[in-house]
VOGU-3710 file (C-alpha; in Angstrom, 3 decimals, decimal comma):
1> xxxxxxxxxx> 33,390/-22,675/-30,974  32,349/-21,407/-27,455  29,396/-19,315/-27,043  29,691/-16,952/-23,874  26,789/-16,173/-21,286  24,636/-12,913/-23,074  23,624/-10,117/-20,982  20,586/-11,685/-19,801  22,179/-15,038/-18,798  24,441/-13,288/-16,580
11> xxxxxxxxxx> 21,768/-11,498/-14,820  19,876/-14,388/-14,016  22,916/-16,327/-12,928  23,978/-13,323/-10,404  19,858/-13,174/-9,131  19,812/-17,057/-8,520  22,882/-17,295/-6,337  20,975/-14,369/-4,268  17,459/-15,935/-4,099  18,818/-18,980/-3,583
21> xxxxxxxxxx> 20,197/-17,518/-0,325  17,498/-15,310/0,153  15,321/-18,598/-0,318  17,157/-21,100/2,310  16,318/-17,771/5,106  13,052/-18,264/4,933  13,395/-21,919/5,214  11,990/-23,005/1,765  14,417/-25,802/0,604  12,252/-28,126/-0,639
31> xxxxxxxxxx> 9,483/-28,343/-3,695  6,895/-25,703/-3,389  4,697/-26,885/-6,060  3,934/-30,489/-5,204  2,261/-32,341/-7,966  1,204/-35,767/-7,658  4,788/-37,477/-9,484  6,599/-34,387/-6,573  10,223/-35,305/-5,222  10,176/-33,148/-2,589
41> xxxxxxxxxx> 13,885/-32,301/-1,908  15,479/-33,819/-4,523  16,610/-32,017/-7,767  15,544/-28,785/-6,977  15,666/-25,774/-9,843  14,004/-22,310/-9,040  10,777/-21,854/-11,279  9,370/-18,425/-12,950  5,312/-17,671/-13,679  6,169/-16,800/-16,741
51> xxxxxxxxxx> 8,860/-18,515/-19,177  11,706/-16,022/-18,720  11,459/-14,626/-21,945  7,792/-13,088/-21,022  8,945/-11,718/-17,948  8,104/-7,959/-17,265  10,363/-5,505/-15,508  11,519/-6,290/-12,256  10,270/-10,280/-12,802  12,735/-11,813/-12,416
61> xxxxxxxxxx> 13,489/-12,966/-9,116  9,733/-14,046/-8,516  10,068/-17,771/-8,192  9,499/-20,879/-6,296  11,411/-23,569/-5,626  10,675/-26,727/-7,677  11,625/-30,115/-7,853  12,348/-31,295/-12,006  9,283/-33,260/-12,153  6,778/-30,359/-10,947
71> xxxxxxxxxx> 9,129/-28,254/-13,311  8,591/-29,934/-16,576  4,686/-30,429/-15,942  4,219/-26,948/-15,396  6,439/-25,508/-18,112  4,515/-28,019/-20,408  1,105/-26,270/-19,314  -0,285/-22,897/-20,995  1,137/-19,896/-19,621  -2,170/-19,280/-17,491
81> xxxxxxxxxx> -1,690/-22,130/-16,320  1,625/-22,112/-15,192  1,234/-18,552/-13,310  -1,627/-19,463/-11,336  0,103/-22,842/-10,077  3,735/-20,720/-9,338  1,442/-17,438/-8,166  -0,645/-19,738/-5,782  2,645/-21,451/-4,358  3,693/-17,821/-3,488
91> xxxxxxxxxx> 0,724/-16,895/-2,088  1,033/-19,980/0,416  4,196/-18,579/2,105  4,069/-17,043/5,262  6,586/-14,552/4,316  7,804/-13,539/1,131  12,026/-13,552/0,973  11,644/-11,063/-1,978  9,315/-8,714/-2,712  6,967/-9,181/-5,320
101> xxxxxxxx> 6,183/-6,827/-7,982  2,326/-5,691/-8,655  3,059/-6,824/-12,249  3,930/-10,186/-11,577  0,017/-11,064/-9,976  -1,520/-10,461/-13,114  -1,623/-13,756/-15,749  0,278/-13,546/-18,598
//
């Protein structure tokens, strides 16, 4: 049995090719979280403020760039949490490669 990609699934997979682009611009190619256990620029993922399933409308492309390790601690935290650490990564960047809903500042 082979499950295929749901509507969701492909949307994300289309947005993450383009903010992955979008991302390497603006020069941010390495972890933008940096916890203590951080590996920098090694198995990087893209990380939401919210788990993808709580995303509001036009969420979905507001993300950092994340190593695994800074990914798994912060998807293990509460969802307050976890916005405020992806939110204030954002907030660090000199210039944002996508714009950022107003929706997206508030917590969860």
């Amino acid at each position: 049995m082979s499950l295929k990609a749901g509507k969701k699934t492909k949307e994300w997979l289309k947005a993450k090719r383009q903010l992955i682009a979008q991302l390497e611009d603006h020069g941010i190619t390495s972890c933008e979280i940096r916890r203590d256990r951080c590996l920098k620029s090694w198995a990087l993922t893209l990380a939401h403020a919210r788990k993808r399933r709580f995303l509001h409308e036009g969420e979905l492309k507001v993300v950092v760039v994340a190593c695994s390790q800074c990914h798994n601690e912060i998807e293990a935290m509460p969802h307050e949490e976890m916005h405020r650490i992806v939110m204030d990564a954002i907030k660090r960047r000199k210039k944002q490669p996508v714009e950022i809903p107003e929706s997206a500042w508030n917590h969860p």
